[in-house]
N, C-alpha and C positions, 0 to 999 in steps of 0.2 A: 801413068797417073795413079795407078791403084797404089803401085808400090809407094809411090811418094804420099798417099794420104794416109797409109798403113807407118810411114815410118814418121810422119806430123802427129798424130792420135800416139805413139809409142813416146813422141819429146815433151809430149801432156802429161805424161803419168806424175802424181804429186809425189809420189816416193819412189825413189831407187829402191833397189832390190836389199842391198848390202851399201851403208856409206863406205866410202874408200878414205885415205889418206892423201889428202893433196900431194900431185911431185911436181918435177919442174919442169916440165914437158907434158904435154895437154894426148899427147898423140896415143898412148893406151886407152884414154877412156874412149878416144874415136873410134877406135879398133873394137872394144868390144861394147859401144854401140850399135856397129854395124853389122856385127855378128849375131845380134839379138835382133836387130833391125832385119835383117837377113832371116833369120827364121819366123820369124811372122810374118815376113811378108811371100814367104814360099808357102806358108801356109793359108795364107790368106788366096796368093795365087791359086794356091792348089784348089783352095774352095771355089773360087770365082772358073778355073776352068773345067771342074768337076760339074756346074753347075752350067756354064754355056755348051760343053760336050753333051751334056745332057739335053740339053736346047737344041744346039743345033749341030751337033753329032762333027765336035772338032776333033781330032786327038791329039793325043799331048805333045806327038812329036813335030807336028807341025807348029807349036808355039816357039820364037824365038825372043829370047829375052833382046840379044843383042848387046850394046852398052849398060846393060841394068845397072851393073856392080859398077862402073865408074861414075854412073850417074846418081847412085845413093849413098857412094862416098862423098859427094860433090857435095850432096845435099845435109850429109850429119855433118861435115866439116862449115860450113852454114848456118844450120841449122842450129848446133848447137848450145850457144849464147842466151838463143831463147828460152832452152831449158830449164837454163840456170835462173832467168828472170822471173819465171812461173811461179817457182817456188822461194825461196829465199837467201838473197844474197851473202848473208852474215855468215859468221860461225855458229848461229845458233839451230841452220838447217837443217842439222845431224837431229835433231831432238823435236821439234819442231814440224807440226805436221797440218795441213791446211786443211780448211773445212771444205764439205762435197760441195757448198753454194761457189766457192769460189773456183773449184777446177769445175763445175758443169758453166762458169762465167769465160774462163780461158779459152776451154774446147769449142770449139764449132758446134752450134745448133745441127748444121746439115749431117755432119759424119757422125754424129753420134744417133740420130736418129736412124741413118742406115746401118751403122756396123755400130749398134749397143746390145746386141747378144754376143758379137764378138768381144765387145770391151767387158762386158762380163764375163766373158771366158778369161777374158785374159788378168784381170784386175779383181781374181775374186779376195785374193789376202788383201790387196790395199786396200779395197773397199768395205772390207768386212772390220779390219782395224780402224779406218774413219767412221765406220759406221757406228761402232762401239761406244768411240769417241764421244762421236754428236747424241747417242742416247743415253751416254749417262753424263751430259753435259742438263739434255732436255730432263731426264731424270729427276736430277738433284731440283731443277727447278721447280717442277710440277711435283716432286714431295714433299717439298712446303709447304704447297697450298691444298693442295686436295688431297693428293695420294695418300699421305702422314695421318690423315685425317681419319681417310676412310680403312685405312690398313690398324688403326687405334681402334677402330669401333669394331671391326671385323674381328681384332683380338678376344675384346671385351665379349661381345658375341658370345666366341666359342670359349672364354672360359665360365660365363653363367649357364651354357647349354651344358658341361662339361662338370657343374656345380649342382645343378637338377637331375642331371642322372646318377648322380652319384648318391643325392637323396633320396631319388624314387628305391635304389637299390636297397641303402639301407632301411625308407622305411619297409621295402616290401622283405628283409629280411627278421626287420623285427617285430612284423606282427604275425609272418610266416611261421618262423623261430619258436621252441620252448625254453625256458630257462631251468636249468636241472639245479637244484636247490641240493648243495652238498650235506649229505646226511651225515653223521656221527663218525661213524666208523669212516669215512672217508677221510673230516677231520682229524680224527686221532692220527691217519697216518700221515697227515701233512703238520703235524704239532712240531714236531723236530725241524720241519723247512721254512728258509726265511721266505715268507712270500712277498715279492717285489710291491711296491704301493701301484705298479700301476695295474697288475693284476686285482687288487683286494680295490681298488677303484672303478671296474670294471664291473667285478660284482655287485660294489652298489648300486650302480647306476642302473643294470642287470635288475635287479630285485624291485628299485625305483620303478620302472618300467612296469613288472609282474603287478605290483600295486595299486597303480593307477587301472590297471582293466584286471582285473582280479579275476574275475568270471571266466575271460578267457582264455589269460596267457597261465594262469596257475597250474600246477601238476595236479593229476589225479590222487586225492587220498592224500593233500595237505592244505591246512588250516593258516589260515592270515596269520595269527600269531607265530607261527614257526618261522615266516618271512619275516617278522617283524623282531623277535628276537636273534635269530642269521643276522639279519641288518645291522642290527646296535651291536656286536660282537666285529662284524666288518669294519665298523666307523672306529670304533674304539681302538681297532687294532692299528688303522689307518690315520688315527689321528693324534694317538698316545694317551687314551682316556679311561680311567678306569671301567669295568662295563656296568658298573652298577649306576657311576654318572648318568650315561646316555641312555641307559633303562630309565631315570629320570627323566629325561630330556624327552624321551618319545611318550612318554605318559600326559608330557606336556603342548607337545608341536606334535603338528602330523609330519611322516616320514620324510617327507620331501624339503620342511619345515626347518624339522632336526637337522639335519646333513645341512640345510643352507647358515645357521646360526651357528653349528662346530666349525664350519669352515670359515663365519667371518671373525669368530674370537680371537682367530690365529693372526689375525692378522692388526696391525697398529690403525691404530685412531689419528688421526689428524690434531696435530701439537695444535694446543687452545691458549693465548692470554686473554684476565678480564684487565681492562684499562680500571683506577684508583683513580675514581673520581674527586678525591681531596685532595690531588695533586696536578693530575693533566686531564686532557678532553683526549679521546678517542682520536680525534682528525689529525691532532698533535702528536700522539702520539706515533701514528702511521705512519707521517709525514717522516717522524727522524728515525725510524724504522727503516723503511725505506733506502733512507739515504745511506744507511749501512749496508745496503744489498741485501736486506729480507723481503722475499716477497710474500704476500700478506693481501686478506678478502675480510670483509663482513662475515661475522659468524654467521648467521642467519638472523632475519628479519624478528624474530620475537625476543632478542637481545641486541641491546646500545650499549653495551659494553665489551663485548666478546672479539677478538681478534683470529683469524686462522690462519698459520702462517704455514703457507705453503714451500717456501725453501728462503733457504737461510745459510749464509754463508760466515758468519759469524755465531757465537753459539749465544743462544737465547737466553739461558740463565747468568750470564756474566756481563752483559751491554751498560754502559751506563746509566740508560732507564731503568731499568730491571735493579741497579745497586741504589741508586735515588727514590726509588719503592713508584715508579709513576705505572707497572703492571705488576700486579701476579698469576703464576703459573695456575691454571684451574681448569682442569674437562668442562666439558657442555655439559653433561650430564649432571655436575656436582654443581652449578649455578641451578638449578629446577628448585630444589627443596628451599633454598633461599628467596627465589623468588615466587614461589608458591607460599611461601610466610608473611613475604613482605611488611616488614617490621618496618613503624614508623616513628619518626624523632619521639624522643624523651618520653621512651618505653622502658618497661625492667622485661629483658630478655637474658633468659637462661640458653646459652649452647650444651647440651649433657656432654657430648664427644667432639671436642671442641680440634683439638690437634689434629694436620697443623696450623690451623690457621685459616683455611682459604675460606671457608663459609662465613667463620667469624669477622673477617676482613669486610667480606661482602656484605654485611648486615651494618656493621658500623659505617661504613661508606653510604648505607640507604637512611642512616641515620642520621646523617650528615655530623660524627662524630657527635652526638646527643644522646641521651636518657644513660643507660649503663647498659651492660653486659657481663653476664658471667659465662667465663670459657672456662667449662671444666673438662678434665680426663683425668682417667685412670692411674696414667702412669705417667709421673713426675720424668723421663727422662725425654715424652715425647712435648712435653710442654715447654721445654725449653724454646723449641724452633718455634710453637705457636707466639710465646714474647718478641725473641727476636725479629717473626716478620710484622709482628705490631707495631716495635719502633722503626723499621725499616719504612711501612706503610704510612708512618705516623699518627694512628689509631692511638685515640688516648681515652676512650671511651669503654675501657675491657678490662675487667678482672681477672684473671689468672688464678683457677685454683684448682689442686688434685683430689678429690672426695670421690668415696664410691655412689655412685648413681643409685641405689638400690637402696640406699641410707640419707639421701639429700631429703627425704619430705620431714624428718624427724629432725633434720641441722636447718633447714628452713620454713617450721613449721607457722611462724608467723610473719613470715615474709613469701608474699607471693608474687608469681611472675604473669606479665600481660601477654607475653607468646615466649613457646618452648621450641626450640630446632635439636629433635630427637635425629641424629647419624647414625642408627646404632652399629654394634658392632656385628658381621655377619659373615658368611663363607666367603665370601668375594666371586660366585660363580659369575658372577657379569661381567669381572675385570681380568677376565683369563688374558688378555693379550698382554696385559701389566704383570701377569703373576703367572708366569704357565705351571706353576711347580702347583697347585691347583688340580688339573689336570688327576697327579695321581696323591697326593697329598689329601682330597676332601671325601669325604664320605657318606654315605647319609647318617651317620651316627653325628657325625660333626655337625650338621643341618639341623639334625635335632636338640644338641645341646646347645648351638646358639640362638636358634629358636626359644629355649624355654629363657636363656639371660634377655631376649628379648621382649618377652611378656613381662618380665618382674621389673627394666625400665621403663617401660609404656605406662607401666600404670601407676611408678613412681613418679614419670615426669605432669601424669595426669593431674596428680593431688597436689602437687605443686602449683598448677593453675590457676588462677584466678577468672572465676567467672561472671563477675561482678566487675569484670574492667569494661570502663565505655568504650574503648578503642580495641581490645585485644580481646581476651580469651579462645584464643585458638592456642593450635599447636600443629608441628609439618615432623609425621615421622616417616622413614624416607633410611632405606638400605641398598647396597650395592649388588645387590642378588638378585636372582631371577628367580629364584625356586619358590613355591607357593606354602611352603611350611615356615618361611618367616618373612612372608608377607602379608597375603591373604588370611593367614589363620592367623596370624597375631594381632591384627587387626579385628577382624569378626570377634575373638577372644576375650580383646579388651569393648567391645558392643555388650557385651553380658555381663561384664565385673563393673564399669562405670556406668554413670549416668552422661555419656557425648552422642555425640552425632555427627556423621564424615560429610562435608561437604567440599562443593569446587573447587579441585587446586587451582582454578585460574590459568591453567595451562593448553593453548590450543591446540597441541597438538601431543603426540603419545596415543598408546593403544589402551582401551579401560579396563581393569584389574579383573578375575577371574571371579566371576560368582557361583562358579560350581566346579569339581575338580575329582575326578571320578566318583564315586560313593559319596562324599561331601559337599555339600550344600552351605554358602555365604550369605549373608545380612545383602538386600538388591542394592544399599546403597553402597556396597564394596565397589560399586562398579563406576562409580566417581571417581576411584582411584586411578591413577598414570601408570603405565610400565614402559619402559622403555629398551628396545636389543637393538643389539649394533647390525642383524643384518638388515634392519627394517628404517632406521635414524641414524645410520651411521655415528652412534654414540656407545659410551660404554651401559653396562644392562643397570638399570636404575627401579625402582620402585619409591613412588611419593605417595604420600596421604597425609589430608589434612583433616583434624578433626577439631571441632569446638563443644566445648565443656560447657553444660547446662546446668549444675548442681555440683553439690560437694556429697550430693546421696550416695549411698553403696547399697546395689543391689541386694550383695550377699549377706550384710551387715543388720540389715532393717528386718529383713525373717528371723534372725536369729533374736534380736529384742521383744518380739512381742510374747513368748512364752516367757519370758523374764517376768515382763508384767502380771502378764496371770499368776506366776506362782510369789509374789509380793499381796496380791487381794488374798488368795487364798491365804497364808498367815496373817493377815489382819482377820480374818472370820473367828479363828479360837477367841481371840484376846476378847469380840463380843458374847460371845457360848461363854462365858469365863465369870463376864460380869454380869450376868443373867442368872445365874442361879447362884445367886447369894441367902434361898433359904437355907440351903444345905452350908455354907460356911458362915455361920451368921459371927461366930467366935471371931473367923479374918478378917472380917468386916472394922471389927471395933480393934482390933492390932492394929490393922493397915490404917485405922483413921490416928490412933495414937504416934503411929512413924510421922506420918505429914505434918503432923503440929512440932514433933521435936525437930525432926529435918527433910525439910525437902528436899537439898540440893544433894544428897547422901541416898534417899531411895530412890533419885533421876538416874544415880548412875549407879544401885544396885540394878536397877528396871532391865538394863541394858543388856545387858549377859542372861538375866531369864529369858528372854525372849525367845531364845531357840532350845531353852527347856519344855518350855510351852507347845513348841510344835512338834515335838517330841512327845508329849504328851498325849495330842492328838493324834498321832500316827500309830502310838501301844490300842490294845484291845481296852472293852470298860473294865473288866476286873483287875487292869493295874492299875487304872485310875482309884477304882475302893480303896487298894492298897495304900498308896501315896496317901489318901483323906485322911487316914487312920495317923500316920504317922507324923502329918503337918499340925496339927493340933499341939503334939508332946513340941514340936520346936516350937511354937508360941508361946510356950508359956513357958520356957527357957529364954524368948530372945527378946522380951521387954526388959526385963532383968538386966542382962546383960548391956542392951541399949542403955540402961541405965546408969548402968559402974561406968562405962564408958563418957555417959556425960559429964561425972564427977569428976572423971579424972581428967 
């Protein structure tokens, strides 16, 4: 019986060892069933009489098998059909392997509870292969749902554990840490090596750091300005800037300031159209934008005209809107000064620096093509595109002329205007991203001379002004620069030379204009003023102000008249000392009365030319005056005579 349960438990196994090749004769596979049948069940024997010898002291050679082996051929030639049914009758058997629910369903409950350390002996590769099987069957299933889950959050885990120590590390290295400030002679020998940007980046950031805790992280036996000029020599070299630029730059931002505004000049401005409101709306205009493949935002909330166009697959100055004039091309930053002016219908507005166009445009559109305008510039070849985009625009409200600005209040001295929009001309340090040749092309010597062309049209376009207009008398000047020598000072400048006053550009938002600037000291109302940088307004660097004109008075003009006056009273005083002591000419007396009855209209304009004999007179000592008494007598009585022939004749 044992034998026969050992070789039923052997025709359960779900896998053969090795599949075969089907032949045509079934009688090898019974052969070495029986053979494998035969050794486990010798073994099995062997355990079961190891085990009752043990019990009850049989030996082995009193066991006779007898018939065993004709009786378990009997039985595998029987048996097995059933094998084959267990598992799978098809060709797909070979590959095909059944799950453990189904063979612990085939096998006997009874024999595998008594001989399932033997079926583990025996079936540990089958079972370890279905076993596989079923758990990465259960697997895949339970990683969908939960496992995926928590094996994500596990990751995440340990990469923010793994992102906090790497912090803790560096900050405990850099407050550990000294930073060694390369001295002179170190430089000199690194003058000849290209130093890679991300080492001279390193440095900065280096020095940045020293700055902020100065007290502690500093070297012994160095001065803040050493770090600060090291610094502006790093950036400049890192950025392509001359050093004398960013020696400006830090005079003006603090260190951390500087480095963040070089770093965003470099970089482009967000493409701006303003929608031409004499031609299309705004919504309209998107709409067919749009439908070209641009995509396209509201500039921001304190302009209804302004478009940002974020990508564009078509090129923006060639679209058919754009030839029909329904947009023009215009920065954020260059709409400010216009609408800090805010010029209204059937005004006389002067633009000084008018080319090419885009402010001019913008003003006649607020105008609603109404009152005039004169667009002037300088230079005849940039005015051509300011025409052309006027009749593109269809702006008919614009005069077009080239005159020097510094000569216009003497060609318009009685014609005046109700608002002026001063552009003037200036270095461009705000529009480095536009202009990078900037970078080593400007200087402060350059800063300075167009600074001073800056003051001489301020206060051209001043006296141009009309301050007697009910609706205007203002004016918006307004440069593309940052720097504080043709901003701030040309402003305060023109505070002392006219009689204006800067008030509200109307603008809410911008940082307020500088009222103090190392040693120099501003008017408090500079600080009305707008300024604008790109790392702070993501716009180009801008400077506005607007001032309104209270008089046609000049400060410096009205000192200098009143010693005029005095020395006018003072030569009227001789002429009465003169006529007062007529004892002493009493002879002039009766000549002079004889001139008036022959001719008055003759000693009116001999009278004329003495008069600064006379003061002449009074400025000699008394004894030339004796002199002179002595001698005017002999002409009298020489020059009735004379008067005489003369009337005869």
């Amino acid at each position: 019986m044992k034998v026969r349960k050992a070789f039923q438990k052997k025709t359960t196994k779900p896998k053969s060892p090795e599949p075969e090749e089907s032949s045509d004769s079934d009688e090898p596979q019974v052969e070495k069933v029986v053979i494998h049948v035969q050794s486990s069940s010798e073994e099995e024997d062997n355990d079961d009489d190891q085990s009752s010898n043990a019990s009850y002291g049989v030996n082995d050679s009193s066991l006779d098998l007898g018939d065993s082996d004709n009786e378990i051929d009997s039985v595998a030639s029987t048996d097995a059909p059933p094998e084959k049914q267990n598992t799978f009758s098809d060709d797909n058997a070979k590959w095909l392997k059944p799950k453990k629910a189904t063979i612990d369903l085939l096998s006997s409950s009874g024999d595998e509870a008594e001989n399932g350390k033997e079926e583990k002996g025996e079936n540990d590769n089958s079972d370890a292969e279905s076993q596989d099987d079923d758990d990465d069957d259960d697997d895949e299933s339970v990683e969908l749902d939960v496992e995926r889950k928590s094996r994500l959050l596990d990751e995440r885990m340990q990469e923010e554990e793994d992102e906090a120590d790497e912090e803790m590390r560096d900050a405990v290295s850099k407050h550990t840490s000294v930073y060694h400030l390369p001295t002179r002679e170190e430089l000199d020998r690194d003058a000849d090596r290209v130093v890679p940007p991300s080492e001279l980046r390193s440095h900065v950031d280096q020095i940045l750091e020293v700055l902020a805790d100065f007290k502690e992280r500093r070297e012994p036996g160095r001065t803040r300005s050493e770090y600060v000029d090291q610094l502006g020599l790093f950036i400049a070299e890192l950025y392509g800037y001359l050093p004398e630029l960013i020696e400006y730059f830090l005079s003006m931002f603090s260190p951390a300031e500087c480095l963040e505004f070089v770093d965003y000049s470099d970089k482009p401005r967000p493409m701006v159209i303003r929608t031409n409101t004499l031609k299309a709306r705004r919504k309209d205009l998107a709409l067919a934008l749009m439908k070209r493949g641009v995509t396209l935002d509201p500039l921001a909330p304190w302009s209804k005209v302004g478009l940002k166009i974020i990508e564009s697959s078509v090129p923006i100055g060639a679209t058919p809107e754009y030839l029909s004039g329904h947009y023009m091309l215009q920065s954020a930053a260059s709409m400010c000064p216009v609408m800090a002016l805010s010029p209204e219908p059937k005004e006389r507005v002067l633009d000084m620096s008018a080319a090419p166009g885009g402010k001019t445009s913008y003003m006649a559109q607020l105008m609603k093509n109404t009152g005039v305008i004169f667009a002037n510039d300088l230079r005849p070849d940039r005015q051509k595109a300011t025409v052309a985009n006027m009749h593109r625009l269809g702006v008919k409200n614009v005069i077009a002329c080239t005159h020097d600005g510094r000569k216009m209040p003497k060609q318009f001295k009685h014609y005046k205007f109700d608002r002026i929009l001063l552009d003037a001309p200036c270095s461009g340090l705000g529009v480095i991203s536009r202009d990078p040749s900037c970078k080593v092309q400007r200087t402060i010597a350059d800063v300075n001379k167009t600074a001073h062309l800056q003051k001489e049209l301020l206060l051209a376009s001043i006296d141009m002004l009309n301050h007697k207009s009910k609706t205007g008398g203002v004016m918006v000047y307004s440069t593309c620069s940052v720097s504080v020598a043709e901003n701030e000072e040309v402003v305060n400048y023109a505070l002392q030379k006219r009689d204006i006053k800067i008030i509200d550009t109307g603008l809410d938002f911008g940082s307020p204009g500088f009222t103090r600037y190392q040693q120099k000291r501003f008017h408090p109302s500079v600080a009305l003023t707008r300024r604008f940088y790109p790392h702070v307004h993501n716009m180009d660097g801008f400077y506005v102000c607007k001032i309104q004109k209270l008089s046609d008075k000049i400060p410096g003009e009205t000192k200098n008249e009143e010693p005029v006056e005095e020395k006018e009273v003072v030569a009227a005083k001789p002429v009465k000392i003169n006529n007062d002591n007529k004892s002493n000419r009493a002879p002039k007396a009766k000549g002079a009365g004889k001139k008036k009855r022959g001719k008055g209209k003759k000693r009116a304009a001999s009278e004329e030319p003495r008069e600064p004999a006379k003061d002449n007179k009074m400025s000699v000592p008394p004894a030339m005056q004796q002199q002179k008494k002595k001698k005017k007598p002999n002409a009298k009585m020489s020059k009735p005579r004379r008067m005489r022939a003369d009337h005869i004749m």
